[in-house]
Biopython code that builds the backbone (N, CA, C, O; Angstrom):
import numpy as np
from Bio.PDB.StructureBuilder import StructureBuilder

atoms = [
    (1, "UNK", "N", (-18.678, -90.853, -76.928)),
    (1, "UNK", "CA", (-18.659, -89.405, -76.927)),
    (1, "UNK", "C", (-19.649, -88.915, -77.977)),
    (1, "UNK", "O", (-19.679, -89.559, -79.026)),
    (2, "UNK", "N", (-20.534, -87.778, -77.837)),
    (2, "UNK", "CA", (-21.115, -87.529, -78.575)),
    (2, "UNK", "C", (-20.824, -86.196, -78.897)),
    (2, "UNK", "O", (-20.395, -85.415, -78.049)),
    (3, "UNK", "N", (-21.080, -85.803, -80.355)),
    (3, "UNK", "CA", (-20.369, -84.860, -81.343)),
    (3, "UNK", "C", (-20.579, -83.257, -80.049)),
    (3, "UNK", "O", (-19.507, -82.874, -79.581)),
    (4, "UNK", "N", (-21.488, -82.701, -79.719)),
    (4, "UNK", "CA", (-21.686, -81.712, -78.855)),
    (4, "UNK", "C", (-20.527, -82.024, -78.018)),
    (4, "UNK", "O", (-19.693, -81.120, -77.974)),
    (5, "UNK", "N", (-20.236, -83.205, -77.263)),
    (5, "UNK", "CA", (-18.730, -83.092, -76.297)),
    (5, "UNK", "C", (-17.581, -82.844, -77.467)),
    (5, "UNK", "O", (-16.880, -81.832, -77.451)),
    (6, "UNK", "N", (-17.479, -83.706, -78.322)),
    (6, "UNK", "CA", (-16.391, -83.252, -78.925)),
    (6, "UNK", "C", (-15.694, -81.668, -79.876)),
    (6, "UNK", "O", (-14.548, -81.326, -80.170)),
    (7, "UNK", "N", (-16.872, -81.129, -80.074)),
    (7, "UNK", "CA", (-16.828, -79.561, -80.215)),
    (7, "UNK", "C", (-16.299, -78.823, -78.702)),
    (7, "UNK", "O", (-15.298, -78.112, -78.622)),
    (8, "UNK", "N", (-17.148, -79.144, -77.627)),
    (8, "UNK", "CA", (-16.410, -78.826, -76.862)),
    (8, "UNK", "C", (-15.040, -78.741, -76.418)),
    (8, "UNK", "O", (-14.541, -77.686, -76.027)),
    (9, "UNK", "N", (-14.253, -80.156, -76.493)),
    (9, "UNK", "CA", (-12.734, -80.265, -76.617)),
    (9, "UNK", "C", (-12.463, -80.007, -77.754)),
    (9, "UNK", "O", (-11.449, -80.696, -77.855)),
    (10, "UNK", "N", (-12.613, -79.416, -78.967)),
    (10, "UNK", "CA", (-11.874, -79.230, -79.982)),
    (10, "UNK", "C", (-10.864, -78.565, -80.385)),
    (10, "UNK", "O", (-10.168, -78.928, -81.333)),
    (11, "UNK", "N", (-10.693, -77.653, -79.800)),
    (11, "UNK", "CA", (-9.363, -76.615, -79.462)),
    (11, "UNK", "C", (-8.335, -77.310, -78.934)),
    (11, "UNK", "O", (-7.202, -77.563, -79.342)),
    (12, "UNK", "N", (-9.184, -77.683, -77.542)),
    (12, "UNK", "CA", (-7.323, -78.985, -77.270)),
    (12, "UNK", "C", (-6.960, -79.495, -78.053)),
    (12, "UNK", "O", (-5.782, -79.507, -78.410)),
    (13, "UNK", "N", (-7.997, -80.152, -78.622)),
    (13, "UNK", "CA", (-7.723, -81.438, -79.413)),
    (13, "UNK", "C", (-6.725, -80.987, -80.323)),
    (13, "UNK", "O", (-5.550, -81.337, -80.207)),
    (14, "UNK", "N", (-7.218, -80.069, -81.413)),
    (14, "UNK", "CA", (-6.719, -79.877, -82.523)),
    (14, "UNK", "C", (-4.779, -79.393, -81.715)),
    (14, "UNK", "O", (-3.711, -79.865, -82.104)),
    (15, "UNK", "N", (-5.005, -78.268, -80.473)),
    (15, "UNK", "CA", (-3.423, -77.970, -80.143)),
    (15, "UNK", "C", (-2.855, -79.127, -79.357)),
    (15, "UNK", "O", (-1.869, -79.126, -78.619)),
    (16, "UNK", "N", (-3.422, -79.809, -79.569)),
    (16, "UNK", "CA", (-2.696, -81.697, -78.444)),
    (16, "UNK", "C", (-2.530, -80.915, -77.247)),
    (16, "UNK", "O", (-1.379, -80.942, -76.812)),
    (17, "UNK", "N", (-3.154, -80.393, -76.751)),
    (17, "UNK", "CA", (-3.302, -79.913, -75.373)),
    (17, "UNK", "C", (-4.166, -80.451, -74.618)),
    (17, "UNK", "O", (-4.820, -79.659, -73.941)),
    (18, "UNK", "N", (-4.436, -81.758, -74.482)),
    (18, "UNK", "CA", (-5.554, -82.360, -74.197)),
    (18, "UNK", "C", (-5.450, -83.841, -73.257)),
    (18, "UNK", "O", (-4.499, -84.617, -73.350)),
    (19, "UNK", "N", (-6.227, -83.975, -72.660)),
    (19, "UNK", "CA", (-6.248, -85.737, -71.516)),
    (19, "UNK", "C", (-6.189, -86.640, -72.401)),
    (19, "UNK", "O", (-7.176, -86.724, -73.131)),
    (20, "UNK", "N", (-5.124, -87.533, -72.619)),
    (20, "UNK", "CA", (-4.386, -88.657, -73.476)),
    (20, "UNK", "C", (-6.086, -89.069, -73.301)),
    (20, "UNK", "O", (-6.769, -89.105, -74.325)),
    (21, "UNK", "N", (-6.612, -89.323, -72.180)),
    (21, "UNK", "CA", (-8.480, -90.283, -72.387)),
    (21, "UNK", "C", (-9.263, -89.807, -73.228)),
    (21, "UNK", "O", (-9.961, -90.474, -73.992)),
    (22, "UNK", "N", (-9.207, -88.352, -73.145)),
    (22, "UNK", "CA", (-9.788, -87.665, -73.876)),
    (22, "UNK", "C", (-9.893, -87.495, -75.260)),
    (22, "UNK", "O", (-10.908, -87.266, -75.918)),
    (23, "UNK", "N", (-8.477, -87.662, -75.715)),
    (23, "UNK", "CA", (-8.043, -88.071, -77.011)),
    (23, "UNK", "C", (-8.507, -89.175, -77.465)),
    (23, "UNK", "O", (-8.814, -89.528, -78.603)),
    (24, "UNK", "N", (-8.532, -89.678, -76.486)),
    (24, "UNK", "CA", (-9.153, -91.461, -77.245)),
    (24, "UNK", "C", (-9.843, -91.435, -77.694)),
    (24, "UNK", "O", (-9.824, -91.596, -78.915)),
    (25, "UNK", "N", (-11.578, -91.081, -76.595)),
    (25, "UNK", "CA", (-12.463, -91.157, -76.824)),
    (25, "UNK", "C", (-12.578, -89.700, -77.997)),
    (25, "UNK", "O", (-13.740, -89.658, -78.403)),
    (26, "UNK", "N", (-12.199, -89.189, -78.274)),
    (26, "UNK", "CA", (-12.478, -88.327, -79.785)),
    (26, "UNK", "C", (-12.140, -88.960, -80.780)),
    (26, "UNK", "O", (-12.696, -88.679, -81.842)),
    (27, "UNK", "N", (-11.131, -90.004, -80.744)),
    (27, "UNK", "CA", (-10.278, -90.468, -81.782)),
    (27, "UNK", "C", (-11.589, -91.138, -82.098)),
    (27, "UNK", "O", (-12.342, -90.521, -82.851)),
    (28, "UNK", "N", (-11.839, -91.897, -81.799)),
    (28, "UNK", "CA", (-12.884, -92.985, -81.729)),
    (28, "UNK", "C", (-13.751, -92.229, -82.214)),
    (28, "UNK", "O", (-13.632, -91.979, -83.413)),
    (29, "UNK", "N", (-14.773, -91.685, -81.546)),
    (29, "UNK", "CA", (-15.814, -90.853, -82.281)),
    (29, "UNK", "C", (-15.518, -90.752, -83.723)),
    (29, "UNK", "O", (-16.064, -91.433, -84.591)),
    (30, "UNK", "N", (-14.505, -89.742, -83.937)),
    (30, "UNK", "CA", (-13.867, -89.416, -85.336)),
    (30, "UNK", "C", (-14.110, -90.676, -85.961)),
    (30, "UNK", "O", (-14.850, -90.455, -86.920)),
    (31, "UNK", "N", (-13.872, -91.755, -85.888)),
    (31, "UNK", "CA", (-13.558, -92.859, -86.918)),
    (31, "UNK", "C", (-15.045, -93.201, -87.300)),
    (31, "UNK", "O", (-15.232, -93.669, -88.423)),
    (32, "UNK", "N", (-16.605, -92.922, -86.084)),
    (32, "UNK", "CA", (-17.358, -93.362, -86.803)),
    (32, "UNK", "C", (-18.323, -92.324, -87.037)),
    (32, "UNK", "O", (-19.521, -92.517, -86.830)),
    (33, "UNK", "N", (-17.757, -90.975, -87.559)),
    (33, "UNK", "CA", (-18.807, -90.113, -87.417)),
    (33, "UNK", "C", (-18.136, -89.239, -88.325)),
    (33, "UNK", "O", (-17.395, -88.320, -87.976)),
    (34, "UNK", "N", (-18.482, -89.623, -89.779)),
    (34, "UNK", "CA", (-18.439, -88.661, -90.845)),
    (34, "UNK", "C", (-18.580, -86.946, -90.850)),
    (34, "UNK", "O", (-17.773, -86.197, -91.402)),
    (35, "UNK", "N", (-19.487, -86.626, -90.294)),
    (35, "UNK", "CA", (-19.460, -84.750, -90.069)),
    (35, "UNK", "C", (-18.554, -84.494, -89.243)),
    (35, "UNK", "O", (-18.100, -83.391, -89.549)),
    (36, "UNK", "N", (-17.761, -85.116, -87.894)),
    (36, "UNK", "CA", (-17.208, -84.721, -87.128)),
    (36, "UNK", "C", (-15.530, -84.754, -88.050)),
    (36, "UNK", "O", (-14.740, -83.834, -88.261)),
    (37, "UNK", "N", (-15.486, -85.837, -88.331)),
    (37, "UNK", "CA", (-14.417, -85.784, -89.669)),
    (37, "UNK", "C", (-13.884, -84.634, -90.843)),
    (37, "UNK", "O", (-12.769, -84.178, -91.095)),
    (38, "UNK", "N", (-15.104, -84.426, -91.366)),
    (38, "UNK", "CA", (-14.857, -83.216, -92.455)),
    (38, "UNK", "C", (-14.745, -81.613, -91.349)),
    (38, "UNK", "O", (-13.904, -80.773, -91.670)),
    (39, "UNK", "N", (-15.516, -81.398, -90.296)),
    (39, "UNK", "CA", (-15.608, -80.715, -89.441)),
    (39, "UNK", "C", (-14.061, -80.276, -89.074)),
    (39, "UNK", "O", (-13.474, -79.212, -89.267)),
    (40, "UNK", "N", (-13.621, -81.540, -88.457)),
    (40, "UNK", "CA", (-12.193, -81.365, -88.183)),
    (40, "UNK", "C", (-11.297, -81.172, -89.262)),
    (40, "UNK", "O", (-10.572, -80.185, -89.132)),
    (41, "UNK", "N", (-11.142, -81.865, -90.329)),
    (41, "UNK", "CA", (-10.323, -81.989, -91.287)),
    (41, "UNK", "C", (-10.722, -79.998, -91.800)),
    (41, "UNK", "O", (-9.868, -79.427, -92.480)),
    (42, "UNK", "N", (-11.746, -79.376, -91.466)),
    (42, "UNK", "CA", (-11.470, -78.118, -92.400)),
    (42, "UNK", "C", (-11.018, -77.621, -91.085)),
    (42, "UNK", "O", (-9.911, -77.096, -91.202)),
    (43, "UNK", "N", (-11.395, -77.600, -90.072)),
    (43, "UNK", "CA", (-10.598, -76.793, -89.217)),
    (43, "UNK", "C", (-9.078, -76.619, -89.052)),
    (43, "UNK", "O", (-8.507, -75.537, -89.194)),
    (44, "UNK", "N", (-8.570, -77.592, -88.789)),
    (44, "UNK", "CA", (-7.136, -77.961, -89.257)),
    (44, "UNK", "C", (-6.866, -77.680, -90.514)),
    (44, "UNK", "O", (-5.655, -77.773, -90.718)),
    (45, "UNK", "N", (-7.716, -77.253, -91.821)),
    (45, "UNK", "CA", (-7.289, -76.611, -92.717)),
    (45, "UNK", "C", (-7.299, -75.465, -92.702)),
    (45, "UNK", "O", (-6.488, -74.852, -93.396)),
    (46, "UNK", "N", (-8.400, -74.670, -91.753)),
    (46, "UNK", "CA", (-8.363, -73.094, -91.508)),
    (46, "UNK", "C", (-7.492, -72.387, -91.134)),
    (46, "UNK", "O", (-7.062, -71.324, -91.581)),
    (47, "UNK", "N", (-7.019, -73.420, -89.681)),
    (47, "UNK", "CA", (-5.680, -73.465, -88.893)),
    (47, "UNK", "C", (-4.074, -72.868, -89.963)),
    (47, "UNK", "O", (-3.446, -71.851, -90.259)),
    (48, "UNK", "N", (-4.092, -74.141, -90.148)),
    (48, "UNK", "CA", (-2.898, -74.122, -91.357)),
    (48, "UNK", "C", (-3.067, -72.887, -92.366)),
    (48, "UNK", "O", (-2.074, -72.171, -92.237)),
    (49, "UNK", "N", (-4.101, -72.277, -93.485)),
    (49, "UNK", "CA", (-3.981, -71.459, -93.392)),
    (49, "UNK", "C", (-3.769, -70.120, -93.438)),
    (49, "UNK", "O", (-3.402, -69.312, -94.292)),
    (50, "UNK", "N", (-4.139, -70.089, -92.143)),
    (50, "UNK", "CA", (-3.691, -68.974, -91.141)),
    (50, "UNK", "C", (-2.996, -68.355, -90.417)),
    (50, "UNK", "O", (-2.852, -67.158, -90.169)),
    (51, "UNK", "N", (-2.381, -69.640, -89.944)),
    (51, "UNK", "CA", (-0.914, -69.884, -89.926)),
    (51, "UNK", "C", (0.209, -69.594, -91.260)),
    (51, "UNK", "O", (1.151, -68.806, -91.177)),
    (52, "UNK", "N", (-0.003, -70.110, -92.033)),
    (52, "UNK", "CA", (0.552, -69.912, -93.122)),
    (52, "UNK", "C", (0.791, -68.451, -93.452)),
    (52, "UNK", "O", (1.934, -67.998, -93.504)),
    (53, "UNK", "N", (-0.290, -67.712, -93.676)),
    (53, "UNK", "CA", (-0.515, -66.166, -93.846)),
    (53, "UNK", "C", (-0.921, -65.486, -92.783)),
    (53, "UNK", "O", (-2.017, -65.016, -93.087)),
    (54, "UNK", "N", (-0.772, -65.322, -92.210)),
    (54, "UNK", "CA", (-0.798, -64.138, -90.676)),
    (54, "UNK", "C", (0.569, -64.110, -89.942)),
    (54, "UNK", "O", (0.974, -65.210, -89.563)),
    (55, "UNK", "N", (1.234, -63.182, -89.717)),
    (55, "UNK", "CA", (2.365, -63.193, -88.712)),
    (55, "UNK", "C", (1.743, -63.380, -87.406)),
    (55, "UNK", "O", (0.667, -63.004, -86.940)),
    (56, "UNK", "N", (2.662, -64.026, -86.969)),
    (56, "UNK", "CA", (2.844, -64.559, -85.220)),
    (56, "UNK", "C", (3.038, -63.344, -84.271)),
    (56, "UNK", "O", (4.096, -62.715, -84.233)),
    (57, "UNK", "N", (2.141, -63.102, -83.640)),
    (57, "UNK", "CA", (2.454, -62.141, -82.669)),
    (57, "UNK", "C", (2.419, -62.845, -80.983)),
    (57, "UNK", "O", (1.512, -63.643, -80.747)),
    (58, "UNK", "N", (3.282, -62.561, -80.029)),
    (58, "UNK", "CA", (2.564, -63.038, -78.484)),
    (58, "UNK", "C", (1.776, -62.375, -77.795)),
    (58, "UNK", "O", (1.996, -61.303, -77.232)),
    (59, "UNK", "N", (0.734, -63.050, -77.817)),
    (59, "UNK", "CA", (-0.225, -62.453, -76.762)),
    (59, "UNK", "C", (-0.077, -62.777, -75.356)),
    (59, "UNK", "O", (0.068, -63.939, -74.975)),
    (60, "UNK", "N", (-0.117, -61.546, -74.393)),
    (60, "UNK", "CA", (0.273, -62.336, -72.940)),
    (60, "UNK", "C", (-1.024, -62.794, -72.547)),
    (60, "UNK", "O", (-2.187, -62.602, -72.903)),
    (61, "UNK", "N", (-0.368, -63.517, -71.621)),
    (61, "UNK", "CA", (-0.964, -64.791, -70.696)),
    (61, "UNK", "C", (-2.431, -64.212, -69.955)),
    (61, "UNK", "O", (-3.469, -64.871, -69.895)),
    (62, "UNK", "N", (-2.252, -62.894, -69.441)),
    (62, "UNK", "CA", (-3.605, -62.735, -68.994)),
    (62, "UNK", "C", (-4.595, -62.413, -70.144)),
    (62, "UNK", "O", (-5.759, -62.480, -69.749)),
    (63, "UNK", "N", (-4.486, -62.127, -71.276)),
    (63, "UNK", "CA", (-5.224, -62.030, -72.412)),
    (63, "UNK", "C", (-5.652, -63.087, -72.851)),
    (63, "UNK", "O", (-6.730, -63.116, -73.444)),
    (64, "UNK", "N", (-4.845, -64.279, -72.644)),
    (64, "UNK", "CA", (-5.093, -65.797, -73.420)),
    (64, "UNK", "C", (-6.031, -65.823, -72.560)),
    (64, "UNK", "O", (-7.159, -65.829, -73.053)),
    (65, "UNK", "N", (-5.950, -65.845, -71.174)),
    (65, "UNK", "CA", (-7.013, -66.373, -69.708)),
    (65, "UNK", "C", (-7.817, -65.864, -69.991)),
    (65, "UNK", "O", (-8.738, -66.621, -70.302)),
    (66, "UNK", "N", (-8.188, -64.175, -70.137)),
    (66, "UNK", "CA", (-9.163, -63.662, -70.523)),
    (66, "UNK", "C", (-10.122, -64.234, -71.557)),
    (66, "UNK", "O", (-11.292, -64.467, -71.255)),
    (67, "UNK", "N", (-9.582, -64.486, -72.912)),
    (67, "UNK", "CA", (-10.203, -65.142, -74.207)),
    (67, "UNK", "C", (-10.999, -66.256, -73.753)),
    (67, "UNK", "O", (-12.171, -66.333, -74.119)),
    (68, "UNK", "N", (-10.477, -67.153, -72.973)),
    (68, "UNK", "CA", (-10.598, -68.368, -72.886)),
    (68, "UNK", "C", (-11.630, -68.502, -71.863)),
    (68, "UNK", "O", (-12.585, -69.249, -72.074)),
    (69, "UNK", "N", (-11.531, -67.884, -70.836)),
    (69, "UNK", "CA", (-12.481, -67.479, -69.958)),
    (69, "UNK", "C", (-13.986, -67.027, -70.740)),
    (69, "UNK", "O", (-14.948, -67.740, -70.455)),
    (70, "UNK", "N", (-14.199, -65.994, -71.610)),
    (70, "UNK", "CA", (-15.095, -65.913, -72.484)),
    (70, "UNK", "C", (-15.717, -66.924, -73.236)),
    (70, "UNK", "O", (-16.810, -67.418, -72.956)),
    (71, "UNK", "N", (-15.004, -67.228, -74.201)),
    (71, "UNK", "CA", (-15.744, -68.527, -74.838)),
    (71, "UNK", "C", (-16.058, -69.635, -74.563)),
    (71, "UNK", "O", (-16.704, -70.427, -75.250)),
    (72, "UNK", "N", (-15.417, -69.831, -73.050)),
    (72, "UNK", "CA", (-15.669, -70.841, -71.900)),
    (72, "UNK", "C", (-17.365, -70.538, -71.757)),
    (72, "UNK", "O", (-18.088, -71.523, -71.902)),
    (73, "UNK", "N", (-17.838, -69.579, -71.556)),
    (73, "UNK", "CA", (-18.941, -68.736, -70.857)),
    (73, "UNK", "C", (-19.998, -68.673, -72.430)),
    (73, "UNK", "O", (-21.228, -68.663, -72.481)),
    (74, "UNK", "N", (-19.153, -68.644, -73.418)),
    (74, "UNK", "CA", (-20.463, -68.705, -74.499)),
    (74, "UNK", "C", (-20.854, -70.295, -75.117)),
    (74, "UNK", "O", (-21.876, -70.516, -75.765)),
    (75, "UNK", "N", (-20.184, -70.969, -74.894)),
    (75, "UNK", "CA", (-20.173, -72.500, -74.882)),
    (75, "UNK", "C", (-21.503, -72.943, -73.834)),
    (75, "UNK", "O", (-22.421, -73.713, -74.115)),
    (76, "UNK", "N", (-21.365, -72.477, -73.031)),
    (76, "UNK", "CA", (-22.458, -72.731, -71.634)),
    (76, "UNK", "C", (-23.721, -72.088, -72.332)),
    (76, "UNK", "O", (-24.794, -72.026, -71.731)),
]
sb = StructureBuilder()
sb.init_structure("model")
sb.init_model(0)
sb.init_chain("A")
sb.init_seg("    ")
for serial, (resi, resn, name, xyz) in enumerate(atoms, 1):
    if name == "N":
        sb.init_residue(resn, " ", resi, " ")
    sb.init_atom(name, np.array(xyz, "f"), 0.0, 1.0, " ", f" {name:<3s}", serial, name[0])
structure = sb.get_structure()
């Protein structure tokens, strides 16, 4: 896997929302690719947080589709 695919899945990745294969082959990457490492490790610290300090609100489902649909489209 090369680091450009794995930015791509990184959102799954990080919410384990993701193809158990898929996981692999990131896991792997991760182990030999130092930037993708610190990369992740701050994201998952941004995550946390943000989590930490922001209240939880639900956003409905056609809004998530919407979002996702977008940054689907700026990725391309």
């Amino acid at each position: 896997m090369e680091c450009r695919k794995l930015l791509s899945e990184l959102s799954n990745y990080i919410d384990h929302d993701i193809d158990p294969a898929i996981c692999d082959q990131i896991e792997k990457h991760i182990d030999g690719c130092s930037p993708c490492q610190v990369f992740i490790e701050t994201l998952r610290d941004t995550v946390r947080i943000f989590k930490e300090n922001c209240p939880q609100k639900d956003v409905p489902e056609e809004a998530k589709k919407k979002l996702r649909e977008k940054l689907m489209a700026i990725k391309k």
